[in-house]
C-alpha positions in Angstrom: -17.7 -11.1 -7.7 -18.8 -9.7 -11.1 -18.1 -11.8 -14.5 -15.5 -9.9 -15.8 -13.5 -9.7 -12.0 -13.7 -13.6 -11.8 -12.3 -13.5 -15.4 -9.7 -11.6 -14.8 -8.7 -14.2 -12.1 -8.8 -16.9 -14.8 -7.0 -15.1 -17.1 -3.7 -14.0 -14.7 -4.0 -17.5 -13.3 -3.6 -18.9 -16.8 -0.6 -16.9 -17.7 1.0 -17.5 -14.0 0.4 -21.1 -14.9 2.6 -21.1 -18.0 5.9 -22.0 -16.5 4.6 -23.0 -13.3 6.6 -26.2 -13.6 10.0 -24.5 -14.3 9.1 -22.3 -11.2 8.8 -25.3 -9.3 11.8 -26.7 -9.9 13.4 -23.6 -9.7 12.2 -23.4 -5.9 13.2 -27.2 -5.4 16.5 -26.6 -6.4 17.1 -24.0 -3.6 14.9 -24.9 -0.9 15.7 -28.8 -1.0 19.2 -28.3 0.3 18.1 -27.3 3.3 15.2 -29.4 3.8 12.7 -27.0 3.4 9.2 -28.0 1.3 8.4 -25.7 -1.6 4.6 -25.8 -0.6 5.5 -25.1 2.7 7.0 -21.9 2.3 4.7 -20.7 -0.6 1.6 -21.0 2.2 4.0 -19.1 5.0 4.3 -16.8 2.8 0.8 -16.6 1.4 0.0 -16.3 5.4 1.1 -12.6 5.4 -1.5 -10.0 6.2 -2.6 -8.2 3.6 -2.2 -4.2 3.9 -3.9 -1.1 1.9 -2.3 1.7 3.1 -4.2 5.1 2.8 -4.1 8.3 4.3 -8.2 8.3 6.2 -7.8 12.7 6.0 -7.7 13.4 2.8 -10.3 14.6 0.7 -12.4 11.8 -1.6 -14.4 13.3 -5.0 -17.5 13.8 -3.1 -16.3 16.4 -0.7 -15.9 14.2 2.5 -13.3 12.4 4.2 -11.8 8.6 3.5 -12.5 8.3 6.5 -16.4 9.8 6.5 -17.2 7.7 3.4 -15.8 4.9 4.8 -17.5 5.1 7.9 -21.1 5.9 5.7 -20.7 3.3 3.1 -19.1 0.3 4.7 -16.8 -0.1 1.9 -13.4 0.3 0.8 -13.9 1.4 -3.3 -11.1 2.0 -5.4 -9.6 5.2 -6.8 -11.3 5.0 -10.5 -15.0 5.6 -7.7 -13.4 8.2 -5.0 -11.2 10.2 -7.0 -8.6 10.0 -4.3 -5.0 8.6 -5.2 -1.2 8.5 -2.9 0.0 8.4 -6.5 -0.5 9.2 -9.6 -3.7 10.8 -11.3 -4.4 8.3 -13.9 -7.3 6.8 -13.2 -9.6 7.7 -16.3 -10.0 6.0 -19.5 -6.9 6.5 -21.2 -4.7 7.1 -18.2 -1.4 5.9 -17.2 -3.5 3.8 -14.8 -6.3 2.4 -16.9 -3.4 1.5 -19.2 -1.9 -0.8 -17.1 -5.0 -2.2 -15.9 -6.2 -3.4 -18.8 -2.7 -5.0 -19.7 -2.3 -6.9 -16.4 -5.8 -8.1 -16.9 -6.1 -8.8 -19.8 -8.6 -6.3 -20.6 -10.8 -8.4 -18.4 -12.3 -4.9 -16.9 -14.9 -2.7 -19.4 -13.7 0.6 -20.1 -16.1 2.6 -18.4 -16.1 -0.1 -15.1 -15.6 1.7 -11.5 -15.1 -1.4 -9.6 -12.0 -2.1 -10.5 -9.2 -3.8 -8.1 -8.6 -2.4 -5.0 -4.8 -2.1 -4.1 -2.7 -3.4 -1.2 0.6 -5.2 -0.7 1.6 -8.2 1.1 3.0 -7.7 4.9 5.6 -10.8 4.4 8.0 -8.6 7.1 4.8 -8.0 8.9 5.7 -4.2 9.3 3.6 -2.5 11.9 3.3 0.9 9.3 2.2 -1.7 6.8 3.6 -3.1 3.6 4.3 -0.3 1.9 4.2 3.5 3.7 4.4 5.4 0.7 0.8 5.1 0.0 -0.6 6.4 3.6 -0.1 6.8 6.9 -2.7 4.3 8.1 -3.9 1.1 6.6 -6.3 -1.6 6.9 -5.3 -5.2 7.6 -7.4 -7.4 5.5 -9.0 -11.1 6.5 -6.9 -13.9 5.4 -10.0 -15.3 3.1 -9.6 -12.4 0.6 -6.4 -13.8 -0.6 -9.0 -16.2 -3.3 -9.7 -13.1 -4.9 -6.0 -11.6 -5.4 -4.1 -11.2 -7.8 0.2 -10.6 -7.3 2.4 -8.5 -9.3 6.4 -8.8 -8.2 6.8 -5.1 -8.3 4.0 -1.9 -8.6 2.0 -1.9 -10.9 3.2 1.2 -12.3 6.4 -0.3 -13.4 4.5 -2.4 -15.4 5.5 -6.2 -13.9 5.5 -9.3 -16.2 5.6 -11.3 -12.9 2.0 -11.8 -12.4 0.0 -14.7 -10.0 -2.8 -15.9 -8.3 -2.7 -17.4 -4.7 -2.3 -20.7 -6.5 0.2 -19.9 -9.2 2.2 -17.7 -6.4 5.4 -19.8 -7.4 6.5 -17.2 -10.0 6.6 -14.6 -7.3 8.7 -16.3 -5.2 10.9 -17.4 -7.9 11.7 -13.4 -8.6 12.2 -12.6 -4.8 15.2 -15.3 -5.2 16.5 -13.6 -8.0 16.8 -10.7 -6.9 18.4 -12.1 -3.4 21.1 -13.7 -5.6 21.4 -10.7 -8.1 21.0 -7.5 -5.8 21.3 -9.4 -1.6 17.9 -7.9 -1.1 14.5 -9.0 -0.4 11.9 -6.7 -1.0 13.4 -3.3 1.1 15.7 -5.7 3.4 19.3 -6.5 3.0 20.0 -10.1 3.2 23.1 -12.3 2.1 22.0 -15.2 1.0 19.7 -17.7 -0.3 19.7 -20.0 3.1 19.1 -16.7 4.8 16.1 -15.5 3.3 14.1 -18.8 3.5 15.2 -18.7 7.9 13.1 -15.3 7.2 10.3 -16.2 5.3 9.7 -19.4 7.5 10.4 -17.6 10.9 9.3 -14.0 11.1 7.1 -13.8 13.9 3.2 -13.6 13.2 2.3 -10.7 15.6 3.4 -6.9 14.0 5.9 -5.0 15.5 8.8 -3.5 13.9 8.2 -0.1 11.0 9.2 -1.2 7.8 9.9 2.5 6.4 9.0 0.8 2.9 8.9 3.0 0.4 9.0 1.0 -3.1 9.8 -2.3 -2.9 6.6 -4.5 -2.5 4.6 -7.4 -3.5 1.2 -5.7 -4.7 -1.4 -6.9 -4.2 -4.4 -6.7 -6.6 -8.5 -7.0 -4.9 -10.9 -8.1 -6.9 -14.4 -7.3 -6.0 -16.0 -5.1 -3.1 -14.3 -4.9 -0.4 -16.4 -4.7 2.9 -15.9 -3.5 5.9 -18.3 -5.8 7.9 -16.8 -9.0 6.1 -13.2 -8.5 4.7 -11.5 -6.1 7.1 -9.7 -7.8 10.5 -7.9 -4.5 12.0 -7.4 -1.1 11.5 -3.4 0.5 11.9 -4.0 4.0 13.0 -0.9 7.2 13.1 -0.5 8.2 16.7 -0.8 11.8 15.7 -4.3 11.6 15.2 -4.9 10.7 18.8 -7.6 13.3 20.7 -9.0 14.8 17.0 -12.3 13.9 15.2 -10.6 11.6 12.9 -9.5 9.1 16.0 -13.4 9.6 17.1 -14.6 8.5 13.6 -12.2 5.7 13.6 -13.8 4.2 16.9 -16.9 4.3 15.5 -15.9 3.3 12.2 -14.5 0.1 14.2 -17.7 -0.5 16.6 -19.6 -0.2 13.8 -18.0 -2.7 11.2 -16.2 -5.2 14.2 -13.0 -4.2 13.1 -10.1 -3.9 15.8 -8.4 -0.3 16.2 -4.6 -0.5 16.6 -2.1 2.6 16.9 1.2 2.7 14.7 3.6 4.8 17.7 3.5 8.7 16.0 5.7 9.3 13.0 7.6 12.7 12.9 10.5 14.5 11.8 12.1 17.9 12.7 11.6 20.6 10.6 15.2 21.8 10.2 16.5 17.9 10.1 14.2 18.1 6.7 17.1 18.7 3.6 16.7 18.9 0.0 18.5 15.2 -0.9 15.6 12.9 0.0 12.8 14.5 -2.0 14.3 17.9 -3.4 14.1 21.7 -2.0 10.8 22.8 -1.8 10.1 19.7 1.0 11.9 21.9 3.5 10.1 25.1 2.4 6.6 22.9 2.5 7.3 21.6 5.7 8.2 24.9 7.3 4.9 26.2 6.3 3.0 23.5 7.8 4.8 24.0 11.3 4.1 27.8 11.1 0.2 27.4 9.9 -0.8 24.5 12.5 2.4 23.4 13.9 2.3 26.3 16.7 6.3 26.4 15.4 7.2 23.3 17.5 9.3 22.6 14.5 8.0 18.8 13.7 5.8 17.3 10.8 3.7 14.7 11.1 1.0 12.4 9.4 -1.9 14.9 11.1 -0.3 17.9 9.8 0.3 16.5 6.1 -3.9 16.1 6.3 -4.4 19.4 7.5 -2.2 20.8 4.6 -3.6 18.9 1.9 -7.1 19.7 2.8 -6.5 23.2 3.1 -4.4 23.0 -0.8 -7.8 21.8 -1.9 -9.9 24.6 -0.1 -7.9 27.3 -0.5 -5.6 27.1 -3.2 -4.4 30.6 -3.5 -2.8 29.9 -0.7 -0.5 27.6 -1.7 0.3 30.0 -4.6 4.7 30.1 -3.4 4.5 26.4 -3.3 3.4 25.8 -7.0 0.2 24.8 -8.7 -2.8 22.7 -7.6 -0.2 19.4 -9.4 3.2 20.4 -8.0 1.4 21.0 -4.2 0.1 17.4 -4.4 3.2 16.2 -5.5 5.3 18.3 -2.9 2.7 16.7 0.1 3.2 13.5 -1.0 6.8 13.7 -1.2 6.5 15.1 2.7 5.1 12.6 3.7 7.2 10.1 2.2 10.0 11.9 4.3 8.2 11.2 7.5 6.9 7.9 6.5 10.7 7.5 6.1 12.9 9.3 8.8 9.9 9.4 11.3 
């Protein structure tokens, strides 16, 4: 890692370490009641894969894939490098983004520095779609080693979280999971009743993945510092069925020969075109979806992760096109917001 990556380390871990005590005792008090050890379930919990979910189709700043880069350079970089985002357009000095970089670290990072934390989630629920769908439809499952150089926010980023950690200060996190069990009867995006329940989950949700999550918000994000590689730091690679038989599932083989990584397939994600309303994600996500299924869709009247790609690469080709949609801004909003429908209902 780079000086000013391993400071920003330091620097979270110092303010996580504040009231580390208090968060101590605050876990002791629940957890001793039912015999459970505090250290015990903050290392079951730090156990949880770690997930960057990314969509491999869409366009990066150099005119290729995600998934062609990625496959050329061995690398995972961050969006301040590619260009390409499953959120908001910030990342330039003096974005939204930078803004809140440079708060949760402390201004650790230079202004004009392109290697810049790489961001994932933790997979406590060990969701086969990953930790949290909303950013792609595929995602990377990272080697348990990585988690030295992490950081934790208790909420994304762009909410701007006070709850900040380092694998060894995770406490804190933990602390506001509770709180929000006893205040709201939810852990992250699952409804639970009590205290006593949620620790039987933490301690005893099965290591392999299995179930879809359908997360959309509620996450543990997780920060990276420093390259990631995908020789050293990736273990497997969650794939969308609906890319099955196209050039992108032929790149992802070699991608995972290549780099030793192991290919797994999340069971295809769709929706029906007319099942599509306005409520979820407003009225033109029916309209948008309707002319994805009549461009490539061959009208079979379903949308899916493959389709999305093909839309959004197309927005960016042609964008005359997509002229009764909106402009180049509302398009990439409206295709995200599709895909958070199927990421959701599919």
């Amino acid at each position: 890692m780079l000086n000013y990556q391993e400071q920003a380390l330091a620097k979270v871990r110092k303010y996580a370490k504040i009231n580390d005590n208090d968060n101590l005792t605050y876990l002791e008090n629940i957890c001793t009641p039912f015999h459970v050890n505090v250290q015990q379930l903050i290392d079951r919990v730090l156990q949880s894969p770690i997930t960057i979910n990314f969509h491999p189709d869409r366009f990066a700043n150099n005119g290729k894939t995600v998934l062609q880069n990625l496959l050329e350079q061995g690398y995972y970089h961050g969006q301040f490098r590619t260009g390409t985002t499953n959120g908001g357009k910030t990342a330039f000095i003096g974005g939204d983004r930078f803004l809140w970089e440079q708060r949760m670290f402390f201004n650790s990072y230079p202004e004009d520095a392109l290697d810049r934390p790489k961001y994932g989630a933790l997979n406590i629920f060990r969701y086969i779609d990953g930790a949290c769908v909303r950013f792609g439809s595929c995602h990377f499952i990272l080697k348990q080693e990585i988690i030295k150089r992490c950081t934790f926010s208790y909420g994304d980023s762009s909410t701007n979280p006070t709850t900040l950690s380092t694998n060894d200060t995770f406490a804190v996190v933990l602390v506001e999971l509770l709180k929000d069990v006893q205040k709201n009867g939810k852990c992250l995006n699952r409804v639970v009743s009590s205290e006593q329940e949620t620790l039987a989950i933490l301690l005893n949700t099965p290591h392999h993945i299995k179930d879809k999550g359908k997360n959309l918000d509620q996450c543990i994000e997780t920060h990276i510092h420093g390259d990631i590689s995908l020789a050293n730091d990736i273990d497997s690679f969650y794939m969308d069925g609906s890319f099955k038989g196209t050039t992108f599932a032929k790149q992802a083989e070699a991608l995972c020969r290549k780099y030793n990584i192991a290919l797994e397939w999340i069971p295809k994600r769709q929706v029906d075109v007319g099942e599509i309303g306005d409520l979820f994600r407003g009225p033109m996500i029916p309209k948008l979806a309707k002319k994805i299924d009549h461009l490539w869709g061959n009208r079979q009247g379903i949308i899916d992760a493959r389709l999305i790609g093909l839309a959004s690469r197309d927005s960016i080709l042609h964008p005359t096109n997509w002229g009764d949609i909106g402009n180049d801004t509302e398009v990439f909003q409206y295709l995200k917001q599709l895909w958070h429908t199927v990421g959701y209902f599919g």
